[in-house]
C-alpha positions, 0 to 999 in steps of 0.5 A: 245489865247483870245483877251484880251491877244493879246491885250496886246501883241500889247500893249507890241509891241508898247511900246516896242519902248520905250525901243528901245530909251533907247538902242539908248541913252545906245549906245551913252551914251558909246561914250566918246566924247559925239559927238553922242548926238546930232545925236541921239536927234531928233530921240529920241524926235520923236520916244518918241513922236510917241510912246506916240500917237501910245499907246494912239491911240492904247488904243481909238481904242481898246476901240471904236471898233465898231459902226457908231459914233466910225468912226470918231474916227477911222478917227482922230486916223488913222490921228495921227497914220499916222502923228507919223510915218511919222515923225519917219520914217523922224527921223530914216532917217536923224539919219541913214543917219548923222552917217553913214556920221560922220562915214565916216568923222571920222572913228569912228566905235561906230556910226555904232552901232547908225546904227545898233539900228536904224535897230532894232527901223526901225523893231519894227516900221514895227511891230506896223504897222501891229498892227494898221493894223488890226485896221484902214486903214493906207495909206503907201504914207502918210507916208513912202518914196519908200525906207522905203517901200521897207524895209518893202516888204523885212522885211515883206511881208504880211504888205507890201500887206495890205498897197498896197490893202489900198493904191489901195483903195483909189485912 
């Protein structure tokens, strides 16, 4: 595969998260009573929000790979990347958390599906780290709680390493 395809193809990994969204509101959007909007909303802003720096970032990077001045660059982007995803991760966290606690209070089995999404989006996050990965440093405590790191070392080991040797670098 020539590397024009393959970044496309983490192109296509991030903006995929885009239409992990759309299935999140399709899944609430099936609910009658409407309740589950508001569960769902913040993520869905964050997740947007994330989205959106993850392929502007993406994009600089690709353009600016090399050369002393592109590591200011590198350093600003790898500062938002981090920023978007800790605030996704903050977002799927809370979201998971309020349906399974709304779940429990109303027995409604339409908000495990909520959870069940938020899964997939958690996996297709831990993708486009490995995207960044192999662009800039990205340094998992700034970011990630013990627990979405632990789901990550069991999802993939690989991205776990790297975001450890990064961590270990610098401190």
């Amino acid at each position: 595969m020539n590397e024009e395809n393959n970044y496309e193809e983490h192109y296509e990994c991030i903006i995929s998260l885009y239409d992990i969204a759309e299935k999140i509101i399709k899944e609430v959007g099936e609910d009658e009573s409407g309740n589950d909007i508001s569960i769902v909303e913040p993520l869905i802003q964050a997740l947007t929000n994330a989205t959106n720096e993850f392929a502007e970032g993406y994009i600089v990077l690709v353009d600016n790979k090399e050369g002393e001045q592109k590591k200011g660059i590198r350093k600003q982007i790898q500062a938002k990347v981090e920023t978007a995803m800790r605030n996704l991760f903050n977002s799927i966290n809370e979201c998971k958390e309020k349906a399974v606690e709304e779940e429990k209070k109303t027995k409604r089995k339409s908000l495990l599906s909520i959870v069940k999404v938020v899964g997939l989006l958690r996996s297709q996050v831990h993708k486009v780290i490995g995207v960044f990965l192999n662009l800039i440093d990205l340094s998992s405590n700034r970011f990630m709680k013990k627990i979405d790191l632990e789901e990550l070392e069991r999802r993939d080991r690989e991205i776990a390493i790297k975001l450890h040797e990064i961590s270990q670098k610098r401190s």
